[in-house]
SEDO-564891 format. One record per residue (C-alpha): residue in one letter; y, x, z. Coordinates in steps of 0.2 Angstrom, whole numbers, plus 5000, padded with zeros to 4 digits. Layout:
BEGIN
AYXZ...
This chain:
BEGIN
X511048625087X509948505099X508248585102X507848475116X507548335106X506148255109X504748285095X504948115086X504548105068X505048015054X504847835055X504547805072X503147935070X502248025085X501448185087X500148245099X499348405100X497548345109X496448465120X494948465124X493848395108X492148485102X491948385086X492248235075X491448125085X492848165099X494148145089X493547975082X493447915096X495247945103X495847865085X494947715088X495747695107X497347725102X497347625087X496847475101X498547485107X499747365102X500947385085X500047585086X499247655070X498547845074X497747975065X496848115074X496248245066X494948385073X495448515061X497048535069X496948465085X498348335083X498748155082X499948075071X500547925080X501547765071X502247675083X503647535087X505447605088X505747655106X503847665111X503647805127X502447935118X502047955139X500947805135X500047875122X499648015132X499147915144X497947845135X497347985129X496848065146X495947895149X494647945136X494548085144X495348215134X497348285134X498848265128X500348315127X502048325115X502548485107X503448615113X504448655099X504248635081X504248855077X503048925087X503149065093X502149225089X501649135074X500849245060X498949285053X497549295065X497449425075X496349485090X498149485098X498349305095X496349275101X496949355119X498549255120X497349085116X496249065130X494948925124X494749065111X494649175121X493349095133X492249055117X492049245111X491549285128X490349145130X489749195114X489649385117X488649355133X487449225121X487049335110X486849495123X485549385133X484749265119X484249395107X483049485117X482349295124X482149255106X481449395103X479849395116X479549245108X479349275089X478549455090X477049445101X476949625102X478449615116X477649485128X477149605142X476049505155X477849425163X478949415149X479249235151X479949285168X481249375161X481449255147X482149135162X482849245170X484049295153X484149115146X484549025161X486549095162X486449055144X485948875143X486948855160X488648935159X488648965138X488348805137X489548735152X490748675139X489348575130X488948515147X490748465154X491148385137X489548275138X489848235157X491548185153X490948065138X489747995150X490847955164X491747855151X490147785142X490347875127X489247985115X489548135105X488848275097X488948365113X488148255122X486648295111X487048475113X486848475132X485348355131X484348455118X484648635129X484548565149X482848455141X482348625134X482648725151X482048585162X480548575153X480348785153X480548775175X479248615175X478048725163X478248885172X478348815190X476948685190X476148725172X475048875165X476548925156X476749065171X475049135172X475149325169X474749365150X475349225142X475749225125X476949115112X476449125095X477749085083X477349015069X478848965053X477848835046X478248655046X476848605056X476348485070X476548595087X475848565102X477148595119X475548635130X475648765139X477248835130X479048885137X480848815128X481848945132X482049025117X482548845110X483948805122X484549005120X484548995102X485148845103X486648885113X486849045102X487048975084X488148825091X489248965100X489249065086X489748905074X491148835084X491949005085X491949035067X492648865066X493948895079X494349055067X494548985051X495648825059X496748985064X496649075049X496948935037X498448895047X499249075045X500149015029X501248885040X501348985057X502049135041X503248995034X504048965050X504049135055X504849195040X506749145046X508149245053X508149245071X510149295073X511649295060X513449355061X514649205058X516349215055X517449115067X519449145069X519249285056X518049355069X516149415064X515249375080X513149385082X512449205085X510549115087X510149045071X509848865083X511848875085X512048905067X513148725059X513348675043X514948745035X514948895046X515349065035X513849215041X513749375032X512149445023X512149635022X511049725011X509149705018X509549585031X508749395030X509749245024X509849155038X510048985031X510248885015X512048915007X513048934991X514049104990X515649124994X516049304989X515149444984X513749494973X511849534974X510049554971X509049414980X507149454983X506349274986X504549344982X504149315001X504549114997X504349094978X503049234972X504249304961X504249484961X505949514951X507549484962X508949364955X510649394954X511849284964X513549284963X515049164969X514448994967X512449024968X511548944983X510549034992X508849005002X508549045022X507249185024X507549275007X508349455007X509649505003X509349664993X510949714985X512849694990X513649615004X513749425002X514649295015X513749135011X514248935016X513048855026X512548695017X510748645027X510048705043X508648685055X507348545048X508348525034X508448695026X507048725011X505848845022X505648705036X505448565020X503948675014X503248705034X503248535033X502348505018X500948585022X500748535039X500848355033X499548405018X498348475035X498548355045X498248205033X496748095029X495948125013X494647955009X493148055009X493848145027X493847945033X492147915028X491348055037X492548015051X491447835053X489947925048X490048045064X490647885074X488847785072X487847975072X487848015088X487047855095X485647825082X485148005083X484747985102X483947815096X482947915088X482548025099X481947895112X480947815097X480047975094X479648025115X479147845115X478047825099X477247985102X476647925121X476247775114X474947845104X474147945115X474748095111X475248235126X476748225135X476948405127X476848365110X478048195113X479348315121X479248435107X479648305093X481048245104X482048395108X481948445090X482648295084X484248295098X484548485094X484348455074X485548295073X487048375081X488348345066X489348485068X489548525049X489748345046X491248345057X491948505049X491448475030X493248395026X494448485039X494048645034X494148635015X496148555017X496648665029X495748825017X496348775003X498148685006X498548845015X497948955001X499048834989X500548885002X500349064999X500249044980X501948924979X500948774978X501348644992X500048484994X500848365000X499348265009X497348275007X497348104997X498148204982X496448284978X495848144975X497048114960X496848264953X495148214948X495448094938X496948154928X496948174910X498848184904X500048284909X501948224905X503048394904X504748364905X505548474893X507248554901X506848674917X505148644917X504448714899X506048784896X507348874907X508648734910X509748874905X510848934890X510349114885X510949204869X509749194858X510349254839X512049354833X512449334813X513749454810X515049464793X514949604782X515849754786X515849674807X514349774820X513449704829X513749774844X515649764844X515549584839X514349574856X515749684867X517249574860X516749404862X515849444878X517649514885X518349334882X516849234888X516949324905X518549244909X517749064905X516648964919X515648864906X513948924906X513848944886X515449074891X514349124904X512849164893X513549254880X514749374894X513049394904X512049444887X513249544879X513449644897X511449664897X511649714881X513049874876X513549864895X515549864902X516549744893X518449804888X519749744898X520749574893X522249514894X523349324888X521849224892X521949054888X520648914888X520948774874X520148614882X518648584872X518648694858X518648874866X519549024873X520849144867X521349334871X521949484868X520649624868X520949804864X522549744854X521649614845X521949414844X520249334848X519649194847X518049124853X517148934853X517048804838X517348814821X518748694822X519648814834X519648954821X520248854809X521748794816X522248994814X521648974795X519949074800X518649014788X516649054791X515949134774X514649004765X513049134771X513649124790X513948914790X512248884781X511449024796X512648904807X512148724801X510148784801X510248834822X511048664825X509948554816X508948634826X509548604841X510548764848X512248794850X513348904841X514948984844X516049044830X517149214834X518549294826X519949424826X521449474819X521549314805X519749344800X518049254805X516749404811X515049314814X514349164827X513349154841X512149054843X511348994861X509848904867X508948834880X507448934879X505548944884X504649004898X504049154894X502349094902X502348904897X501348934880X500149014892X500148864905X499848744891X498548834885X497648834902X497948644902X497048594888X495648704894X495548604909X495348444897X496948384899X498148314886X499948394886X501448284881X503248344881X504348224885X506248254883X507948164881X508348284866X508348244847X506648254839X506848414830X507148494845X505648414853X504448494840X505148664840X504848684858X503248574856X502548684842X503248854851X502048824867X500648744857X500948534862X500348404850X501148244858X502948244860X504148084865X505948124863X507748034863X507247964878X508647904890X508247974909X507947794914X506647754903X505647904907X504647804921X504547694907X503447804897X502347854912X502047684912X501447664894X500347794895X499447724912X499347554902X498447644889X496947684898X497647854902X497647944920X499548024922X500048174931X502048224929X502948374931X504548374933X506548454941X507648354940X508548194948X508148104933X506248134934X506348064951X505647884948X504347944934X503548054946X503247924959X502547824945X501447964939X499447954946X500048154951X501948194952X502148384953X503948454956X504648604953X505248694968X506848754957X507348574957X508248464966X507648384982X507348214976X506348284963X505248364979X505348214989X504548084974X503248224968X501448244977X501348414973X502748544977X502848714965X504048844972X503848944960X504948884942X503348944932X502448814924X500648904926X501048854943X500648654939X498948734931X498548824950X498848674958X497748564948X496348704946X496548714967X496448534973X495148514962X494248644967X494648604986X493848414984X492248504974X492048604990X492448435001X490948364991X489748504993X490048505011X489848335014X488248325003X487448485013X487848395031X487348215024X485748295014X485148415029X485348295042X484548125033X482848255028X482648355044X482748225058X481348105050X480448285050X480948325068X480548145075X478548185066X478248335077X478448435061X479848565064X479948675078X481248635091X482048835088X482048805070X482748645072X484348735082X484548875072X484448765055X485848645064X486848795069X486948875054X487148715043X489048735051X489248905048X488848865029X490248735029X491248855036X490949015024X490948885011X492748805015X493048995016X493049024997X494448924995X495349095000X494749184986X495549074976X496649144961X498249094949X497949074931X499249244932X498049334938X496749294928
């Protein structure tokens, strides 16, 4: 397999990792200049430090970074698409990222050096007759070299006559220190036995005679301490794809010329044979060759309880192998296999653009340069009247250091990166930010019936024995027989009746009559298993008690299998498709999130509205052909109604792109996956209930974000511009206004599954 390929995308699509932005206003910036570029359309998103680049076929991605560096920032292609060491947080991975690195220094030294400056400066019990003295002498490294990256950042802007939110940063904390040395040098603000009262009223205040340093310290401090909580979380919430990736095999042992030989999972190719040993990884997706086993996929799908595989069964990369020996096919590898598919997912649900994300994305744009407007405004209006150059100074250093946006940059980011990566862990994959928006409004969801409230599978469900015949030596008999038999009702009735009364008898003169059933030869006895027809070709006759048990189960939709032995019918079978054992409980959960379920199914209507009535649905549209399911999605949106879907198949394909929400179960089939919004890994249905209850709850926590950033900032500038709020204040209410968002978006990883519940 090629791993030097370059790191194109689908559809032309390029992707950049960016260096160097400090907030939204950075990374609006470089969309706006790349989206200058001819035929380019670009999305660059803070959160994650990455561009998503749509550009012509053939386009050199050197030009894009190119013009990238021209803003001032960098860029640069991928390395690879696994990286490496990737896994939770960790103060091992802080040490291997340096910018994280330098930040928790930076930090650490702030806080060493600013508390004891702030300090001085609120108790007046601690101002000795110098302690402004050593106030310089402790904030100056702070507001200098803590600071340096606000500094460089706004230099860098400047040069290239741009504004940002560092720019007000680094304006805000060097007006505070310049003004400090101008008040201590050639002011009264260094006579022996000054004091500094401090006062937490909103109040006009007077800069006479007064030092800043605590201001630019603080200042400094909070917005250290805010952007390395924000560099955290970015690296926390992205622990559930950095696990993804990580989860894969690293080596496998292939067979090649009868050989087993240890090979890189990169030189793996599709249609190699590897072997899987008992607690070893799968290396790739496959179906089973030979050999059976017990696969634990808990680590991919939740579920705790292995499943058995035998020949025939596909496997998925990264599950374990946690009974027998198994030598699997390769049928996808690399980018194609089911673990890359779900990486990807959620880094395209991360990276993505939700509307409410753009918004504040123009907001942050337009911020920057209004809020030093104001500032200007407010030196200028308070000279104008006459006030001291003191009291002007104040008001305007508390509006620069108050209208730094930082939690309106990180309101959206941090709630899609939270929450899709909490859906990842829970089994629910989001395909891209705009689907929270969806879930809002939905109303209805459409179940399909097979595989998604029921099993998709045919399971023993009754035995109705003659007189004088056991149970359990019917069970033993006809399970004998059906074990020979590949047709899955064979199959369910060998695999129940094994469950059941254990090792089935030995059989002999097997033969399968095309349609009708199987025959044999079972501890001397002549059996015959499958339709009624079959055993009466060898003048078997069901009893009138067991044909009326037999014509009740199939009007009601199940199957049923007739047995006999030795010239006499002994009892049927019957099988079913049947329900989850947790879809009552999903619909249930539904309906208590105001939403209206509706089976939808290609079976007869009796069927239907067993099932329906079984997991408590009202509304029920069946004998409906697969084609005219999108149909019915249709009919329903026409109606006024807001549709979400859930759906396997290949069948429900169309109707979930046609859905408001499509949601696919991750035990379906790939173009199911491809055509839903929503991914469920997990084949339970109180899944579809998580991932509505989660994006939901990740937009509310969007909207409270948004609403604290827009709120705090429209009421405390006007406040700040008026002299009314004291520049230290002003800092330490702007600082911790991101760490809010933050802690906020946080939550998200609290969240829990209706299963838990």
């Amino acid at each position: 397999m090629n791993t030097e390929a370059p790191p194109l995308i689908a559809d032309t699509g390029i992707e950049l990792e960016i260096g160097g932005m400090t907030c939204a206003s950075c990374a609006n910036r470089i969309e706006r200049k790349l989206n200058k570029l001819d035929g380019v359309a670009a999305s660059v998103n803070y959160a994650t430090e990455k561009a998503k680049v749509t550009a012509p076929e053939g386009y050199d991605p050197q030009l894009l970074v190119a013009e990238v560096e021209k803003t001032g920032y960098t860029a640069a292609l991928p390395k690879h698409a696994t990286p490496a060491g990737s896994g939770p947080a960790s103060d091992e991975e802080d040490e291997a990222d340096p910018e994280l690195t330098s930040l928790r220094h930076r930090l650490i030294g702030a806080v060493v050096l600013t508390v004891p400056v702030i300090a001085m400066a609120m108790v007046p019990a601690l101002q000795f007759p110098y302690w402004q003295w050593l106030s310089l002498a402790l904030a100056a490294p702070v507001i200098v070299w803590g600071a340096w990256p606000f500094h460089k950042a706004a230099w860098t802007n400047l040069k290239h006559g741009a504004a940002t939110m560092d720019t007000l940063i680094s304006m805000g904390t060097s007006a505070a220190l310049l003004w400090s040395l101008y008040a201590l040098f050639f002011g009264t603000a260094g006579t022996p036995g000054m004091t500094h009262p401090f006062e937490l009223t909103i109040a006009p205040s007077d800069g006479a005679a007064n030092i800043y340093l605590e201001v630019g310290a603080g200042v400094t401090m909070f917005i250290l301490l805010g952007r390395y909580f924000e560099k955290r979380s970015k690296r926390q919430a992205g622990a559930a794809l950095r696990a993804l990736l990580e989860l894969g095999a690293k080596e496998v042992s292939v067979l090649r010329g009868g050989r087993e030989q240890k090979i890189a999972i990169e030189d793996l190719a599709v249609g190699d044979e590897f072997i899987v040993r008992p607690g070893e990884k799968i290396a790739t997706d496959g179906t089973v060759v030979s050999g059976t086993s017990a696969v634990d996929a808990s680590m991919l799908t939740g579920e705790s309880v292995p499943v058995e595989v035998g020949e025939g069964d596909a496997v998925t990369g990264a599950t374990v192998n946690a009974g027998g020996r198994l030598l699997v096919r390769t049928t996808r590898v690399g980018s194609d296999t089911q673990l890359a598919q779900m990486a990807k997912l959620v880094e395209d649900a991360q990276t993505g653009k939700a509307e409410v994300q753009r918004l504040a994305d123009r907001i942050s744009g337009i911020f920057v340069p209004i809020a030093i407007a104001v500032a200007v405004v407010a030196l200028g209006g308070w000279l104008g009247a006459g006030f001291p150059v003191e009291a002007a100074f104040t008001a305007a250093v508390a509006v620069l250091v108050i209208a730094c946006p930082c939690a309106l940059g990180l309101a959206t980011p941090t709630a899609l990166l939270v929450g899709t990566g909490r859906g990842a862990q829970m089994g629910v994959l989001i395909k891209g930010p705009e689907v929270l928006e969806s879930t809002r409004k939905v109303d209805t969801v459409v179940l399909d019936k097979t595989g998604t409230v029921t099993t998709g599978k045919m399971t023993l469900v009754d035995v109705v024995t003659d007189e004088g015949t056991d149970r359990t030596e019917l069970l033993r008999i006809a399970g004998a027989v059906e074990d020979s038999s590949e047709h899955p009702i064979a199959q369910a009735i060998a695999k129940s009746a094994t469950q059941e009364v254990g090792e089935l008898p030995t059989l002999s003169d097997f033969a399968n009559v095309e349609g009708k059933g199987v025959r044999g030869t079972v501890e001397g006895r002549t059996v015959v298993v499958g339709r009624e027809s079959l055993l009466a070709e060898t003048q078997m006759t069901l009893r009138p008690e067991i044909a009326a048990a037999k014509v009740d189960a199939e009007e009601q939709g199940k199957t049923v299998v007739a047995i006999g032995w030795d010239g006499i019918a002994r009892g049927i079978l019957i099988v079913a498709d049947t329900v989850k054992p947790t879809s009552a409980e999903a619909v249930a959960a539904m309906k208590g999130l105001g939403l209206t379920p509706v089976l939808l199914t290609g079976d007869n209507e009796a069927v239907a509205r067993q099932i329906a009535t079984e997991v408590g649905i009202d509304e029920v549209i069946a004998e409906v052909l697969p084609a005219q399911k999108v149909d019915v999605v249709s009919r329903l949106q026409a109606e006024g109604r807001t549709v979400a879907m859930v759906g396997d198949g290949i069948n429900d394909a169309p109707a979930l792109a046609q859905a408001d929400l499509g949601l696919a179960m991750g035990t379906g089939t790939d173009v199911a996956i491809e055509a839903s919004d929503i991914t469920l890994v997990r084949g339970d249905l109180r899944s579809a209930v998580d991932a509505i209850r989660l994006s939901r709850r990740t937009l509310s926590t969007i909207k409270t974000n948004l609403f604290w950033a827009f709120a705090y900032n429209t009421a405390a500038i006007p406040i700040a511009a008026l002299g009314m709020l004291n520049p230290m204040l002003a800092g330490a209410a702007m600082a911790f206004s991101s760490v809010f968002v933050v802690g906020n978006s946080l939550r998200l990883r609290g969240f829990t599954s209706v299963a838990t519940n």
